[in-house]
N, C-alpha and C positions, 0 to 999 in steps of 0.2 A: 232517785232523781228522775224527774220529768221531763224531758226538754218538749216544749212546744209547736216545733218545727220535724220532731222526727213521727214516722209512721209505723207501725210494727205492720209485719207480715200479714196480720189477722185484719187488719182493717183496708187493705188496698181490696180491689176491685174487681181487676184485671180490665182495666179502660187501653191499657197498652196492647191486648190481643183486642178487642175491636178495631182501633185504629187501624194495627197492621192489616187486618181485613178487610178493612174501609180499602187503604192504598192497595192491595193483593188483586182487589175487586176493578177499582179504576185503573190500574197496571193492565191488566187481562183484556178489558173494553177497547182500550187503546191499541194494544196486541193485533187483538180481533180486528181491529177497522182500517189498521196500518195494511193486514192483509189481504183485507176487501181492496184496496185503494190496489196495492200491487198486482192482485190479481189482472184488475179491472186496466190498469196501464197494460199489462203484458196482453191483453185481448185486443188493445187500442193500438198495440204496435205491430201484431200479427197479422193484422183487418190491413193496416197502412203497408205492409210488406206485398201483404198479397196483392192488393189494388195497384201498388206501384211496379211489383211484376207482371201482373197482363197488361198493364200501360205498355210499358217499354218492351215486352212482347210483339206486343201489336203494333208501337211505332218500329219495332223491326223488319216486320213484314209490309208495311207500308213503305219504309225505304227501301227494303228489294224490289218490292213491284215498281216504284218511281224508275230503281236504276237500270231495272229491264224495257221498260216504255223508253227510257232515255237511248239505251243501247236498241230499241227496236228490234228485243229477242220476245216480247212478251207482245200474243193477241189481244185486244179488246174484246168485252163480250157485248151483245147487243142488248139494250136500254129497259126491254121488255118486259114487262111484270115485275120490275126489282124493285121489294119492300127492306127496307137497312131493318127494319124491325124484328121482321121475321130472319132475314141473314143471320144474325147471334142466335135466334132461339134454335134455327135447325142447325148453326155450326153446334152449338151445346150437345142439342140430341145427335149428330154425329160423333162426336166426342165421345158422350158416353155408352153409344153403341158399339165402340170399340173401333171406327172410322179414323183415319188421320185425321188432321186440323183442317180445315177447309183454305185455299189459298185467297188472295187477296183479290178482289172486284174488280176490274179494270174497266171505264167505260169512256167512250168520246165525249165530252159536253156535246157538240153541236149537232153531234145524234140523239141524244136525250133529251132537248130542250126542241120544242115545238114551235112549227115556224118558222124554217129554216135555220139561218146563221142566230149566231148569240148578237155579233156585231149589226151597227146599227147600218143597212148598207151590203151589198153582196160584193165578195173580192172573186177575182179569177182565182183560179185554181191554183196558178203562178204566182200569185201572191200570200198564198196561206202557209206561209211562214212555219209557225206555232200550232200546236193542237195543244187544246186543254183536256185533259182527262180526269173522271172524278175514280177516286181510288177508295174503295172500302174494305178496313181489312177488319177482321177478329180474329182475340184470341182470349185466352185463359189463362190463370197465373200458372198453372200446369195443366198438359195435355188428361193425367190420370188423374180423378179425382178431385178436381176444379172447387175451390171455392171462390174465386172472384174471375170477373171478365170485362171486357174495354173493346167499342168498337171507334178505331179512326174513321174520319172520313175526309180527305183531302182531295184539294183541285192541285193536279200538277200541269206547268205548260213544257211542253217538250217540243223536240221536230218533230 
């Protein structure tokens, strides 16, 4: 007996091991790319921790210095040669020379700004209320070993 539909052993191929090979093959690619992608998010979350840590570093030390100006325990420094530029690169090289953090900027506007008063108009003395100060602080997402860093720079008006 014949039947027309049956195969004996001797005549298959093995097209069933390519296949599985074929899928083994695009299985593994996939694998492979799922863990590029994971990698590549856990780089993109590490990068966003650090930045958001010297952020909020830094906006810490810029609200002590506000709240020391405000309580009038904290000197201003004079206006003179100050580049915000260079400020973060020598806090940096302080940092990793083994220096504390460098403290936050404190300076008068109307000392800084050329031409007497800011306002349009000179007030007595009697009347100067408000001082504005510009506050520049830096920091780094850690003290040891820094990979990211953030400089505020804010105007506070205080008495």
């Amino acid at each position: 007996m014949n039947r027309s539909g049956f195969n004996s052993p001797r005549k298959q191929r093995g097209a069933a091991l390519y296949v599985a090979l074929i899928f083994l093959i695009i299985l593994a690619l996939l694998g492979i790319t799922g863990m590029q992608v994971a990698t590549m998010q856990e780089r993109m979350s590490a990068n966003y921790l650090a930045t958001n840590t010297a952020f909020q570093r830094t906006e810490e030390l810029a609200r002590q210095a506000e709240a020391e100006v405000g309580a009038s325990t904290r000197l201003e420094e004079n206006c003179g040669g100050f580049d915000p530029a260079a400020f973060g690169v020598q806090a940096a090289i302080d940092v990793a020379a083994g220096n504390p953090e460098p403290p936050a900027r404190v300076r008068k506007v109307e000392q800084c700004v050329g031409g007497g008063q800011v306002n349009i108009g000179e007030f007595p003395p009697s009347e100067q209320v408000f001082q504005r100060y510009r506050i520049t602080a830096y920091r780094s997402d850690r003290a040891a070993d820094p990979t990211s860093d953030a400089v505020v720079d804010t105007i506070f008006i205080g008495r």
